[in-house]
Each structure stands twice: as C-alpha cells, then as structure tokens.
C-alpha angles and dihedrals in degrees: 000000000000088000088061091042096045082053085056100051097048095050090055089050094053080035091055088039093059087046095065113025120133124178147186108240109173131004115194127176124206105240106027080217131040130194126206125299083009131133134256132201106196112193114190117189121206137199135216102204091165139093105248146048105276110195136198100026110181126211131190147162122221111230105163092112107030125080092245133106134188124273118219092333143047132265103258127053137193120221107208091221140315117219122232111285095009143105142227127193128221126193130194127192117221127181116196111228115263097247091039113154103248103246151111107291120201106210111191113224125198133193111201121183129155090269111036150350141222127197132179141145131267126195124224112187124202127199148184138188122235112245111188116179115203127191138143113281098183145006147183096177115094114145141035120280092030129124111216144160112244114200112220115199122201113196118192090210087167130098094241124059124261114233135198099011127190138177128208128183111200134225122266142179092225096065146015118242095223081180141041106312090200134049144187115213107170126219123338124190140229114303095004135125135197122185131218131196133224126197113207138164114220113231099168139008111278124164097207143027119230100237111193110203118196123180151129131254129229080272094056083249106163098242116192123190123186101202122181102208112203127234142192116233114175129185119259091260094047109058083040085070106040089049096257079124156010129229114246131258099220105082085047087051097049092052098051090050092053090052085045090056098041089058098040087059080041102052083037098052082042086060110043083054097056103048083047086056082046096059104040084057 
C-alpha cells in the first residue's frame, strides 16, 4: 500500500511539474557584436512545455556588473501568460556605455513564474577597431644628396590596445636605409603613443615614404596597414632661404686663406726688395 501511494505521489509531482514548466529556449542578440556607445536589441524566446496557462512570467537581465544599460525600458520585463505548448517573445534594448572596455560580457538572465524559475547566462561581446594614426614627427633631412634621421610617431587613437606591433620602412630607389629598416615596438594602449627612427640617405626626390604596420587586435586578428607617410624635399636653394639649412663656410675659408697667403708672398717679397735696396746703398 505506501509503495502505491509513494508511486502516486511521485507521478502528481512529474505530473505538476509538467503543468507549469517554462523554458528558455533561444537567446539572439542583434548585432552579434556591439561597439561601444551602440545599441543592442536582446530577443529571448520561451516556452511553455506544460500542460497548463502560466501567467506572469517575469523576465529580467542582470546588469549590476557589465557596462550596459537599458534602452527605453527596464530591465526586467512581465509576460501576461503563455498557453500550454506555446511560446512569447520578449525583447530588451541595451545600449554599452560609450568608454566601455572591448571583451567578451556575461549577463546573467533570469525567468521567474509562480512555479518555477530558470536562470542561465548570456554573452554579449563588444568590440572596437584599432585606429593608429602614423606621421613624421620629426625630421633633419630636407634636400637631395642628405643623410638625414627621420622620427616616425605612432599614435593607438582607438578604445582597445594594440598588440605586437612592428614597423617596417621599405626599400626605395629614391634613398638608401643607413639603419634598421624594421621595428618591433610591442602594445600600446589606448591613447598612447611610442616613436622610431629611420636613417636614410636621399638619392633622389620622393614625396612620401612606403610604412608597412603590422599588429593584433584585441582578438589576436593579424592586422596589416600599408601607410605612405609625406614628406617635404626642397632644392638646395630653397631650404637655404626659408632657414632647413645653412651655406657652408668652407668656400669663404678657402678663399681668405688664399688672400692670407697672397699678401704674406707680397709683403715677403716687399720686404726682401727693400733690404736689397738697403744694402746697395
């Protein structure tokens, strides 16, 4: 006898418990991926797998510890009823905070009704491009036939880090690299900046310098840039008038020493005369 009622029991309880069962059945986000200060539509479908009308089912995301907020409704949001063996949709609009950190964010999402609850995690991923901006900083080298350093700055203006950075001048016909044409620079941060040199020596007039960048993202994605960096190469005569450069002393300083020497034969040979004109007196 307890052992039928003990079977009976435990059939009403699986029997209650299909009755009132809601799940989640599938979470989506639109975009898969969201930047920062963007917009994110969530869309949770549940299912009703009992056997009866649940009602007031209440649905809500957990944003206490992700850089998200709600758009244009709170976070937590009541579904009237669902019938037996059907299904409702709820949707929720988030926006990520403008100076949100790029990763991957674990938003908890719970389902509460009078009978039950579900709980599980949904991921939200943001992301953010890397936008370096490269440009001479500084340079010595103005006109043809110079050797001169030219400072390269590499500046992360993007919201993730830049990792594994290298720098490669490339190889002309209009100059000569008289350094290292590559470099590895490392990670630089948001907002950060870190500077190369190059020593060339200018063959030929060129407006621009072929910069190869090579990094990875936050994703560890291989990202290649091919940049062509201007430059400003003046005639001789130019850059003397606008102050590149200064003429040289040396033709002066020949010259002086030639007319030092001239009058120093002149006032020697002056004076070899006179003291001949001495003595035949």
């Amino acid at each position: 006898m307890k052992k039928v009622l003990l079977i009976l029991v435990f059939l009403l309880a699986i029997n209650f418990a299909a009755a009132s069962s809601v799940t989640i059945k599938s979470v989506s986000t639109t975009p898969v991926d969201v930047n920062p200060g963007q917009t994110l539509d969530v869309s949770i479908l549940l299912d009703n797998q009992g056997q009866d009308t649940i009602e007031n089912i209440q649905v809500a995301l957990d944003l206490t510890n992700v850089p998200f907020i709600p758009i244009g409704s709170a976070a937590e949001k009541v579904i009237d009823e669902i019938e037996e063996d059907d299904t409702s949709r709820v949707s929720f609009s988030l926006r990520s905070l403008q100076d949100a950190k790029p990763g991957l964010y674990k938003i908890p999402l719970k389902v509460k009704y009078q009978d039950g609850e579900q709980q599980t995690i949904m991921g939200v991923s943001i992301v953010a491009t890397p936008e370096l901006d490269v440009a001479i900083e500084d340079t010595d080298l103005y006109t043809i036939g110079q050797t001169g350093t030219i400072t390269v700055r590499i500046v992360n203006k993007g919201l993730t880090e830049v990792k594994f950075l290298s720098v490669r001048l490339d190889n002309s016909i209009y100059y000569d690299i008289l350094s290292a044409n590559s470099y590895y620079v490392g990670n630089i941060e948001p907002d950060d900046f870190e500077t190369v040199e190059f020593k060339i020596y200018l063959k030929e007039a060129t407006y621009s310098l072929p910069m190869n960048i090579e990094y990875k993202d936050l994703n560890n994605n291989l990202i290649q840039e091919n940049k062509w960096l201007p430059i400003n190469i003046y005639s001789k005569e130019e850059a003397l008038k606008i102050g590149l450069i200064k003429e040289s002393n040396f033709s002066l300083i020949i010259i002086v020493i030639i007319i030092v020497i001239i009058l120093l034969l002149v006032y020697r040979s002056y004076r070899k005369r006179k003291r001949l004109r001495e003595a035949l007196q």
